[in-house]
C-alpha positions in Angstrom: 225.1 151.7 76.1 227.8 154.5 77.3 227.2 156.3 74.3 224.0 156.1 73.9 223.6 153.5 70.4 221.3 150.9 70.9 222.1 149.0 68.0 225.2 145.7 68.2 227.2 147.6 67.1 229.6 150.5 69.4 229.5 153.5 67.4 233.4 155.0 67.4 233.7 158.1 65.5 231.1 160.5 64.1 232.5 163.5 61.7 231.0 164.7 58.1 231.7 165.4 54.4 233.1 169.0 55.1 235.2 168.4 58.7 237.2 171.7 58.6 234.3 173.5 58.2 232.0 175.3 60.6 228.2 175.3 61.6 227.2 178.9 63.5 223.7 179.2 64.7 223.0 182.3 65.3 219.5 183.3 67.0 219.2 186.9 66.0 216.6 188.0 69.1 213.6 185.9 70.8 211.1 188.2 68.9 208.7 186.4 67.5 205.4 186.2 66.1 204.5 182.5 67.2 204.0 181.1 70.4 204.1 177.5 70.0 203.0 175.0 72.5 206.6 173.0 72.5 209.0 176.7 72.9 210.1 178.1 75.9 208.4 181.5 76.7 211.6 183.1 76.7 212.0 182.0 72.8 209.4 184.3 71.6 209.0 187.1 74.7 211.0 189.8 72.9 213.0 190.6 75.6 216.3 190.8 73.7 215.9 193.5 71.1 217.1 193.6 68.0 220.7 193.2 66.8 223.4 196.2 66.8 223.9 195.9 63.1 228.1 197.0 63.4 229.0 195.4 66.1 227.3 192.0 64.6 229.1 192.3 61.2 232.3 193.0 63.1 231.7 190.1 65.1 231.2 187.6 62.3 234.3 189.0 60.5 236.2 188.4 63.3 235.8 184.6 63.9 237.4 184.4 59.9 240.4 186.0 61.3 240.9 184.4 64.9 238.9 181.2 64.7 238.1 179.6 61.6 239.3 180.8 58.1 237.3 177.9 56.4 233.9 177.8 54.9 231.3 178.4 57.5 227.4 178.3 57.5 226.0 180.7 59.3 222.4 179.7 60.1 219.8 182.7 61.3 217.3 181.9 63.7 215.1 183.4 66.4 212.7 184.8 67.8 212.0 184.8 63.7 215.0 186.2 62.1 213.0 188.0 59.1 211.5 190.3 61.9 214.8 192.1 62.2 214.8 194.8 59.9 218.6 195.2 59.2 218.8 191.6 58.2 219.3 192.4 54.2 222.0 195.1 55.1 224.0 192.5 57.7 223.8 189.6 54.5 225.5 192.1 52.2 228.3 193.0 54.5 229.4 189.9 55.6 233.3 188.1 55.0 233.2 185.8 51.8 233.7 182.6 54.2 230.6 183.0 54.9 227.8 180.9 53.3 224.1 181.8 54.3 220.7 180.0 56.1 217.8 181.6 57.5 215.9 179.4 59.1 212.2 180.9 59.1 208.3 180.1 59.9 207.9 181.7 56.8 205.2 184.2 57.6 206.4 187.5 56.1 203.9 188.2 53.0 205.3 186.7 49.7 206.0 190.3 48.4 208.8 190.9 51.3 210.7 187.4 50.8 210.4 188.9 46.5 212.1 191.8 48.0 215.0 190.4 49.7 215.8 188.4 46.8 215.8 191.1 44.8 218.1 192.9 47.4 221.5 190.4 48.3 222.5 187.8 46.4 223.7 186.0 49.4 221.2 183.3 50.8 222.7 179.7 50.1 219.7 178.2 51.8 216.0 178.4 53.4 214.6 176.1 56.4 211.2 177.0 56.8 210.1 175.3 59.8 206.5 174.8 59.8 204.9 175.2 62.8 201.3 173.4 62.1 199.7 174.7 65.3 199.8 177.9 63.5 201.0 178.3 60.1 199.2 178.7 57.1 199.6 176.0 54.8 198.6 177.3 52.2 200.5 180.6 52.2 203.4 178.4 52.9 202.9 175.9 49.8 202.9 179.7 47.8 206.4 181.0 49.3 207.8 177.7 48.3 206.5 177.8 44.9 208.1 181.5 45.1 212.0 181.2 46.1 212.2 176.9 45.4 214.2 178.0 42.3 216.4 180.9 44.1 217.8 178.8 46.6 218.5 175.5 48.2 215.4 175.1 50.2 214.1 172.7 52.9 211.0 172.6 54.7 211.3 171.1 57.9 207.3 169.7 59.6 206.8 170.2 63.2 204.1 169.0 65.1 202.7 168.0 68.3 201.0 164.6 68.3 197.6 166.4 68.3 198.2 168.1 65.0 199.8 164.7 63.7 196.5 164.6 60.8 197.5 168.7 59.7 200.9 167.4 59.2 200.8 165.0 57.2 198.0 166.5 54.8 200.0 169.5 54.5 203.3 167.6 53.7 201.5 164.9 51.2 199.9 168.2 49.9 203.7 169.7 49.4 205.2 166.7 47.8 202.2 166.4 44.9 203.5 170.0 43.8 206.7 168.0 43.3 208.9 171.2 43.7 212.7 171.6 44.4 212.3 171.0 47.6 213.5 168.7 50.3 210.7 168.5 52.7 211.1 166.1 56.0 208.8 165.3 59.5 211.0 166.9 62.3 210.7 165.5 66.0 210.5 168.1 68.7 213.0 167.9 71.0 212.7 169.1 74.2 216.1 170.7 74.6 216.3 172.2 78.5 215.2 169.2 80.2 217.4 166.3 78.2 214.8 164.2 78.3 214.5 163.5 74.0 211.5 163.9 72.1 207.5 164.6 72.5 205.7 161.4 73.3 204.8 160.3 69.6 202.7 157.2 69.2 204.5 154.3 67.4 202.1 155.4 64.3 203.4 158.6 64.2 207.1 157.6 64.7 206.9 155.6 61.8 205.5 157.9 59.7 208.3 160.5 60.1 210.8 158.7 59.8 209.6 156.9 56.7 207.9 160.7 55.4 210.9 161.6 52.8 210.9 163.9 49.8 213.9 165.7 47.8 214.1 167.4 44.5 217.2 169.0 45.4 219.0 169.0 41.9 220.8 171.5 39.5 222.0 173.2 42.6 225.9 174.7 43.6 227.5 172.3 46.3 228.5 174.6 49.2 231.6 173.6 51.0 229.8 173.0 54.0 229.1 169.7 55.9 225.4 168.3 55.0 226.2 164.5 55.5 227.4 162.2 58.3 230.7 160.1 58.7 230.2 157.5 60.6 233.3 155.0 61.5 234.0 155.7 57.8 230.6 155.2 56.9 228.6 157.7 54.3 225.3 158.7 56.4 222.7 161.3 55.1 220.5 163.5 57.7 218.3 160.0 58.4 220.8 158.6 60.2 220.9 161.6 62.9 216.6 161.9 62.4 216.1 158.2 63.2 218.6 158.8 66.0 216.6 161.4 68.0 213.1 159.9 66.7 214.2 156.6 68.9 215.8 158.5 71.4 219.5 157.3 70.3 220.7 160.2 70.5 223.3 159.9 73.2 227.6 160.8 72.6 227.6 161.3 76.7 231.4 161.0 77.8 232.6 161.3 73.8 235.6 163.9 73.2 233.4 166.6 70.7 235.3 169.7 68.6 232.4 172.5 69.7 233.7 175.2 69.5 236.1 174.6 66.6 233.7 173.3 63.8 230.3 174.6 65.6 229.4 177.6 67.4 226.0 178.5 69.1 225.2 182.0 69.8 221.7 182.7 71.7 219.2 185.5 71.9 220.9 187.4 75.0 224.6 187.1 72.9 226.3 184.5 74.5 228.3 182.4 72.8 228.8 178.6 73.2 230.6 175.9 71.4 226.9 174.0 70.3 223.7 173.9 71.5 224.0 170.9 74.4 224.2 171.3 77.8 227.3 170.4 78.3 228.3 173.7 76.0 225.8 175.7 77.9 227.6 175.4 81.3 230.9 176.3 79.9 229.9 180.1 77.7 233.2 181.1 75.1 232.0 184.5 74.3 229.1 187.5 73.9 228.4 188.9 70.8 228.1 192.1 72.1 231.6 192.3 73.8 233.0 190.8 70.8 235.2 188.5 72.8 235.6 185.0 71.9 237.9 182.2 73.4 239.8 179.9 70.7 239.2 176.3 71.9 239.5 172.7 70.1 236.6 171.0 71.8 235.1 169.3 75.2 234.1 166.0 76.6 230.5 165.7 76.4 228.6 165.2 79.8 225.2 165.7 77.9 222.6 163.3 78.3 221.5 163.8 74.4 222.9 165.7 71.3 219.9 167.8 70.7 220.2 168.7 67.2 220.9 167.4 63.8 224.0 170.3 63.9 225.2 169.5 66.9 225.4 165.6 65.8 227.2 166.3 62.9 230.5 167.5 65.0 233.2 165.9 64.7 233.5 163.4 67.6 234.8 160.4 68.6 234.5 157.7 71.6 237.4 157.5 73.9 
């Protein structure tokens, strides 16, 4: 169908529990220390440098004042965000708007994520995307048992179908420490060419979307949007995983608000309104410069929405 649901019925409006509020992804540098199989080169090359630490702080600051004085999650990526060595200092200085995620492989030792606890109180949340090609398990099951009481944490699986037995005995493994965690199978998505997700067998396409564990309790709500809206419908993060996993994932010719309620900023400092393609052809700002246009949103023209975030924009069918 035009936009892209497959089920009877036409999907009209998609928004979230928190619509005024914004979702920054912020990929610090493509410095890494992992080269999986499924990222671009250019992801982990190192090309980019590290961040200027003022200029960032006075860029993030900024957006309060001139484009969105409401809660906002800014979400640190990479390259591997840990690797930047002012990211502790950059955490502390930031406006109070501003709520926290660093999403991490996780493979600093356990006795630097101790430190940076220890050192700003201001990390709302943890996504530790396990890379199975390469991570450690078991050094991975430790860091959780570490910070699973400091912070709202998630740990998201990603595999290629080859490493589909690792997976799942490292995420059945996870679940029988039956930690505060919410721990979920995450379909690669092959974002550049628009073409959906890896080529999973019907096996392991069941299995992740039926893999589910969460013992997120006796943790602060944040005022940020976590669930879906859909035609006035409640809808948690399985509604937008089943979507990609069966390759639903289509909002082509929908009106979206990037830009207004989400905000993509990549490793060279560009800034775009989310993470699609139709955002990438149309760049709102650099990091660097400190320039940033105001807009309230743009027809999408992408084939699919590539990412749980980018989904949970507010949007609508015209």
């Amino acid at each position: 169908k035009e936009n892209g649901m497959r089920s009877s019925k036409i999907i009209k409006t998609v928004s979230n529990d928190y619509p005024e509020s914004m979702f920054i992804t912020w990929e610090l540098s493509n410095i890494c220390n992992y080269s999986c199989s499924y990222c671009s080169p250019d992801l982990y090359g190192g090309s980019s440098g590290q961040p200027n630490l003022d200029s960032s702080v006075n860029f993030f600051n900024n957006i309060t004042k001139n484009i969105n004085p409401y809660p906002k999650l800014l979400s640190l990526s990479g390259g591997e965000p840990t690797l930047w060595p002012k990211i502790t200092d950059f955490l502390n200085r930031l406006d109070d708007s501003y709520y926290t995620e660093i999403v991490t492989n996780g493979s600093r030792t356990l006795r630097w994520w101790k430190s940076l606890f220890e050192k700003t109180n201001n990390i709302d949340r943890i996504s530790l995307s396990v890379h199975v090609e390469f991570a450690d398990v078991d050094h991975i099951i430790k860091l959780c048992e570490l910070i699973h009481h400091k912070t709202l944490l998630t740990v998201m699986i990603l595999f290629n179908p080859d490493y589909f037995s690792k997976a799942k005995l490292f995420g059945e493994a996870l679940k029988q420490k039956q930690l505060n965690v919410s721990i979920r199978m995450k379909p690669i998505t092959i974002k550049k060419q628009q073409i959906g997700i890896t080529d999973y067998t019907k096996k392991q396409k069941d299995y992740i979307q039926n893999f589910f564990y969460n013992r997120h309790f006796n943790k602060k709500k944040i005022p940020i949007a976590s669930k879906f809206i859909v035609d006035n419908d409640l809808k948690d993060v399985h509604w937008a995983n089943n979507l990609i996993t069966n390759n639903e994932h289509s909002f082509k010719n929908w009106w979206c608000e990037m830009g207004k309620r989400r905000l993509y900023i990549d490793y060279t400092g560009t800034v775009y309104g989310a993470t699609c393609m139709t955002a990438r052809k149309n760049p709102i700002g650099n990091i660097h410069t400190g320039e940033i246009q105001n807009i309230n949103g743009m027809f999408c023209t992408s084939n699919f929405c590539p990412c749980v975030p980018d989904i949970r924009i507010p949007k609508y069918l015209t």
